[in-house]
Rosetta silent file (secondary structure, phi, psi, omega in degrees, C-alpha in Angstrom):
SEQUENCE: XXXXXXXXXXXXXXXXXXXXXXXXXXXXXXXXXXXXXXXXXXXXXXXXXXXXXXXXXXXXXXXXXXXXXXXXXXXXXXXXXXXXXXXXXXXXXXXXXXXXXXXXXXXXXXXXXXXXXXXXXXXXXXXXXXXXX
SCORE:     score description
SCORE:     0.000 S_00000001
   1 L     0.000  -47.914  165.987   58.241   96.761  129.040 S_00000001
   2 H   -44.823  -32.052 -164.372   61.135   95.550  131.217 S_00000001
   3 H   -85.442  -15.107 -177.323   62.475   93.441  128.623 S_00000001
   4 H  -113.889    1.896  156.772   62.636   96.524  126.262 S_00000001
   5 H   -60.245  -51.973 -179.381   64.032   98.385  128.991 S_00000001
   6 H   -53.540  -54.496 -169.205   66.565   96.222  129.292 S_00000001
   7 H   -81.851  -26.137 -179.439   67.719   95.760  125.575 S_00000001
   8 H   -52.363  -93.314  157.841   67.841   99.442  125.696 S_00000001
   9 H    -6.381  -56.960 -162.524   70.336   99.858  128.522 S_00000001
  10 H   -81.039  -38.740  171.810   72.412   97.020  127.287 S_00000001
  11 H   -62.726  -41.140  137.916   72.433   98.395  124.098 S_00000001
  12 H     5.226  -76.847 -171.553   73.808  101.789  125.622 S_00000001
  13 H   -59.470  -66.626  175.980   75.866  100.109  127.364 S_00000001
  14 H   -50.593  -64.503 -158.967   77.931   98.153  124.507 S_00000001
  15 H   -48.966  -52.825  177.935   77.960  101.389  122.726 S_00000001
  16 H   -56.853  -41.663  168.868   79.524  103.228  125.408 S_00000001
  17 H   -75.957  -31.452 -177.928   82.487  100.891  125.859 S_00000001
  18 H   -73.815  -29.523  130.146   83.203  100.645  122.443 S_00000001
  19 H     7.080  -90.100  174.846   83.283  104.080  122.708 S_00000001
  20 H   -60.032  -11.558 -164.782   85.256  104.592  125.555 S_00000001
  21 H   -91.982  -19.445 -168.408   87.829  101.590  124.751 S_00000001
  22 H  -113.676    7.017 -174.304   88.894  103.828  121.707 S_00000001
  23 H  -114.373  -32.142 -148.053   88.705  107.521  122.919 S_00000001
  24 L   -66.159  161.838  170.287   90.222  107.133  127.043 S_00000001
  25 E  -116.258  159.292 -173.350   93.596  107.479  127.600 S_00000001
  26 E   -82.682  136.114 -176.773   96.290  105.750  130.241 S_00000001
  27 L  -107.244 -170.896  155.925   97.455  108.715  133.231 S_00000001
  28 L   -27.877  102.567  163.195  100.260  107.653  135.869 S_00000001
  29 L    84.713   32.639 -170.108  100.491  104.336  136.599 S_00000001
  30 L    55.786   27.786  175.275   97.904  102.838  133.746 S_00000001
  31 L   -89.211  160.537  178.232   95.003  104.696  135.733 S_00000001
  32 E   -90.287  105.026  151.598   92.503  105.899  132.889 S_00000001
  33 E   -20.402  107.609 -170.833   92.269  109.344  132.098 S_00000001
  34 L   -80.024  162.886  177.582   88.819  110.740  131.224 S_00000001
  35 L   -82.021  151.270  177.081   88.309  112.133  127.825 S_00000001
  36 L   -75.061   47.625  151.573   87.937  115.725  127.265 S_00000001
  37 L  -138.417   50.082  161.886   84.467  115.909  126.164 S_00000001
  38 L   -90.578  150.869  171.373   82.732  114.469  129.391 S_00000001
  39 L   -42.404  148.469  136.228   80.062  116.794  130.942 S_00000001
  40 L   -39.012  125.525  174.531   81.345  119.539  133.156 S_00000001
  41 H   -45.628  -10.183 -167.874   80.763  118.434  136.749 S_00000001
  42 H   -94.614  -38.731  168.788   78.124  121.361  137.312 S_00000001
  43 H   -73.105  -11.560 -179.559   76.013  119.864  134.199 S_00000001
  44 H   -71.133  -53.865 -171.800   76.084  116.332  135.624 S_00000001
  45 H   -69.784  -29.419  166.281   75.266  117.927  139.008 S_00000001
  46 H   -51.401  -67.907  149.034   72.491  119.767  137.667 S_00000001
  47 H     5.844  -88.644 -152.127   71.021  116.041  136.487 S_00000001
  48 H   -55.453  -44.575 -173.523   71.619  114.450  139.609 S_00000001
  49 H   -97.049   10.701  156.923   69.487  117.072  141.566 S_00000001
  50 H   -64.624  -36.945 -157.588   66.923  117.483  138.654 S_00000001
  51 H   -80.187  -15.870 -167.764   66.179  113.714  139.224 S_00000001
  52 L  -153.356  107.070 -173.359   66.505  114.023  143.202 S_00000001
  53 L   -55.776  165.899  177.584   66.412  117.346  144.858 S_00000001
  54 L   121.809 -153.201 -174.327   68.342  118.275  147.634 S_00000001
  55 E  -124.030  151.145 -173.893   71.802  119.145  148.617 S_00000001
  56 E   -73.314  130.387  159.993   75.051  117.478  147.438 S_00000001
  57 E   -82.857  -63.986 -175.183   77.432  115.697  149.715 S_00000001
  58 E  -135.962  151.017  166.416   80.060  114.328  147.698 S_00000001
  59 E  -146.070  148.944  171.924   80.547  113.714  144.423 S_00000001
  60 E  -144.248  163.267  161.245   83.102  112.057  141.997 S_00000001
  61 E   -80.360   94.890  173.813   84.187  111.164  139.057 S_00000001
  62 E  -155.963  166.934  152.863   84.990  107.599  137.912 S_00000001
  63 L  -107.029  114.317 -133.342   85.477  104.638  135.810 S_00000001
  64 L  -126.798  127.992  176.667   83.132  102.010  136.482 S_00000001
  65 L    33.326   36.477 -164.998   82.770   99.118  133.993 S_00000001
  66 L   100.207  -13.870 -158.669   83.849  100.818  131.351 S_00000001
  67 L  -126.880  156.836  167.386   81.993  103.535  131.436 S_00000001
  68 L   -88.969  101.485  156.691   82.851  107.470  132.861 S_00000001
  69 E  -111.357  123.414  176.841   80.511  108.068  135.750 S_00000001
  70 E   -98.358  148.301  167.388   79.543  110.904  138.333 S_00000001
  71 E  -117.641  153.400  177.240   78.060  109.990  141.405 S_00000001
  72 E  -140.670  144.809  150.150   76.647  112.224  143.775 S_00000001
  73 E  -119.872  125.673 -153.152   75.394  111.453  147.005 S_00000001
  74 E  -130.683  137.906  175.930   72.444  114.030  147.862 S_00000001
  75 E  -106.796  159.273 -156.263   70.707  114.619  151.034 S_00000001
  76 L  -123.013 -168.803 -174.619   67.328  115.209  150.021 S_00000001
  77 L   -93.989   24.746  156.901   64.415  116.868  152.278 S_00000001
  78 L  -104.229   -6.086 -171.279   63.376  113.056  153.857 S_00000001
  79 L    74.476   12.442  161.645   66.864  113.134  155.289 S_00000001
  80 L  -128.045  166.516 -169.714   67.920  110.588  153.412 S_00000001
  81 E   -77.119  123.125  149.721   71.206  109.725  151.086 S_00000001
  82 E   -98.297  154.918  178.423   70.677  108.911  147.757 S_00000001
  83 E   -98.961  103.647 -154.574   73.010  108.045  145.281 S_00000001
  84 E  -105.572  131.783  149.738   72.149  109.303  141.504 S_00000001
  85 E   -68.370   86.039 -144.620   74.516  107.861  139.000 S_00000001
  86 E  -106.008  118.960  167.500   75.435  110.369  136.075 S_00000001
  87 E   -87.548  113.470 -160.521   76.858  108.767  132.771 S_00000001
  88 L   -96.526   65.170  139.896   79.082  112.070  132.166 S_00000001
  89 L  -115.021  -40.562 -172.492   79.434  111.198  128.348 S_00000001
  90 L   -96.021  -12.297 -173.514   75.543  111.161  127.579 S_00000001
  91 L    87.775  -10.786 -165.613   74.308  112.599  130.510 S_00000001
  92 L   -90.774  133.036  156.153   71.649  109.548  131.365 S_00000001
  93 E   -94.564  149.984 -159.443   71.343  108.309  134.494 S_00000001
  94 E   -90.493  -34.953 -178.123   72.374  105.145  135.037 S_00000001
  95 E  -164.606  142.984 -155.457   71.213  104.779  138.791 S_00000001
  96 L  -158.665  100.720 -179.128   69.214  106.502  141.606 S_00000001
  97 L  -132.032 -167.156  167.297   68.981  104.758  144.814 S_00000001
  98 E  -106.042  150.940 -160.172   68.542  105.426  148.318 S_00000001
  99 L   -86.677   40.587 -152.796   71.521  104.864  150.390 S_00000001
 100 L   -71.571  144.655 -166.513   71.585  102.583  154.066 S_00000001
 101 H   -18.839  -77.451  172.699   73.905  102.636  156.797 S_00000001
 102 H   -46.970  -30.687  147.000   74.500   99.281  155.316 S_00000001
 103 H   -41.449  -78.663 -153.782   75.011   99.977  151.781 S_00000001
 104 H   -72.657   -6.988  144.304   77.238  102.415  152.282 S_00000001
 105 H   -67.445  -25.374  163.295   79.412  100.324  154.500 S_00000001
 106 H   -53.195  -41.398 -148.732   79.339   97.606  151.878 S_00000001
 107 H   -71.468  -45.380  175.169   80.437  100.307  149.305 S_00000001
 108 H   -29.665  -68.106 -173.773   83.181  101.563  152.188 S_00000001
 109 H   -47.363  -77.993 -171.027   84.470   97.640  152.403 S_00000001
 110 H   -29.024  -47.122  168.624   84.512   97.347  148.728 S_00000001
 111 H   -66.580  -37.734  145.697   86.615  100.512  147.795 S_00000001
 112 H   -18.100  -81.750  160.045   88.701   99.192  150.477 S_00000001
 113 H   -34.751  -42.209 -176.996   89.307   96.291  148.583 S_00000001
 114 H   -58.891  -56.191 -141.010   89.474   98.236  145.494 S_00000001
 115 H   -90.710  -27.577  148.870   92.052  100.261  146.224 S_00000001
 116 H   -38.690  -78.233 -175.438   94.324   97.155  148.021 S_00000001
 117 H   -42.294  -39.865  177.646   94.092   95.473  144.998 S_00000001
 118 H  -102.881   10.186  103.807   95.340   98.429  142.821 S_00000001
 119 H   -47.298  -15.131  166.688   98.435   99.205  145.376 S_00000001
 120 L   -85.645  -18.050 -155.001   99.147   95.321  144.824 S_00000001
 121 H   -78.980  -42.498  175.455   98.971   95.632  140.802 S_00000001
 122 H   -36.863  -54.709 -147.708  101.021   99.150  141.424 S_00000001
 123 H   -86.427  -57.065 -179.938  103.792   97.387  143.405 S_00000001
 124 H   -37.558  -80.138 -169.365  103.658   94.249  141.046 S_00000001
 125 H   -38.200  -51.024 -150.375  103.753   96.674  138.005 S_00000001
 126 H   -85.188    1.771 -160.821  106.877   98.867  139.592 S_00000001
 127 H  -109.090  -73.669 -147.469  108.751   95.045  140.586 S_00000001
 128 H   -94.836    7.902  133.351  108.596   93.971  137.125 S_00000001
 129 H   -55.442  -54.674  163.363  109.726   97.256  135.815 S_00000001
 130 H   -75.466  -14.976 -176.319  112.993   96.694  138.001 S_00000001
 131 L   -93.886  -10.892  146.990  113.388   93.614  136.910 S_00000001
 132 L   -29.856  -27.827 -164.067  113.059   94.374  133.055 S_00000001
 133 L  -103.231    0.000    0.000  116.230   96.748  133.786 S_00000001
């Protein structure tokens, strides 16, 4: 059952990026644009708190491996965060976990990183722009 779980997902998956490699478009600074016919954030949020009741903290909108994702983080009536993962072209969710102090400081560090990394490519990108002129 795992194993046809599995080929499922993966199959999904490859669909959705070839998908997505041929509809998204480049915004400001090569960030990706989502396409217009992603869910509306209110059906996505509806999803997220069908699969895990409670009330939303935050949520966004991003692109993660290829793919258009919402995430919400929901506090639920145990008092704890979970994180439900909305694929906002199909609607399935991709992941629903509970959150811990330690998670979500990994996730903290990591977007850290993230976002370092894409102010060096930025700066790179705008230095070889001047030098092109």
């Amino acid at each position: 059952m795992k194993n046809i779980t599995r080929v499922v997902r993966l199959s999904a998956l490859l669909f959705l990026i070839c998908m997505n490699t041929t509809v998204y478009s480049m915004g400001k600074m090569g960030k990706p644009v989502p396409p217009a016919n992603v869910l509306s954030e209110e059906k996505a949020r509806a999803i997220a708190l069908k699969e895990y009741p409670g009330k939303v903290k935050e949520s966004d909108l991003e692109f993660e491996k290829h793919v258009w994702v919402y995430s919400f983080e929901i506090i639920g009536a145990d008092k704890k965060e979970h994180e439900i993962n909305v694929n906002a072209m199909t609607g399935d969710i991709l992941e629903s976990k509970i959150e811990t102090p330690f998670m979500e400081a990994k996730e903290k560090i990591e977007d850290l990183f993230e976002k370092k990394n894409e102010e060096k490519e930025d700066a790179e990108e705008a230095e070889e722009k001047e030098d092109r002129r």
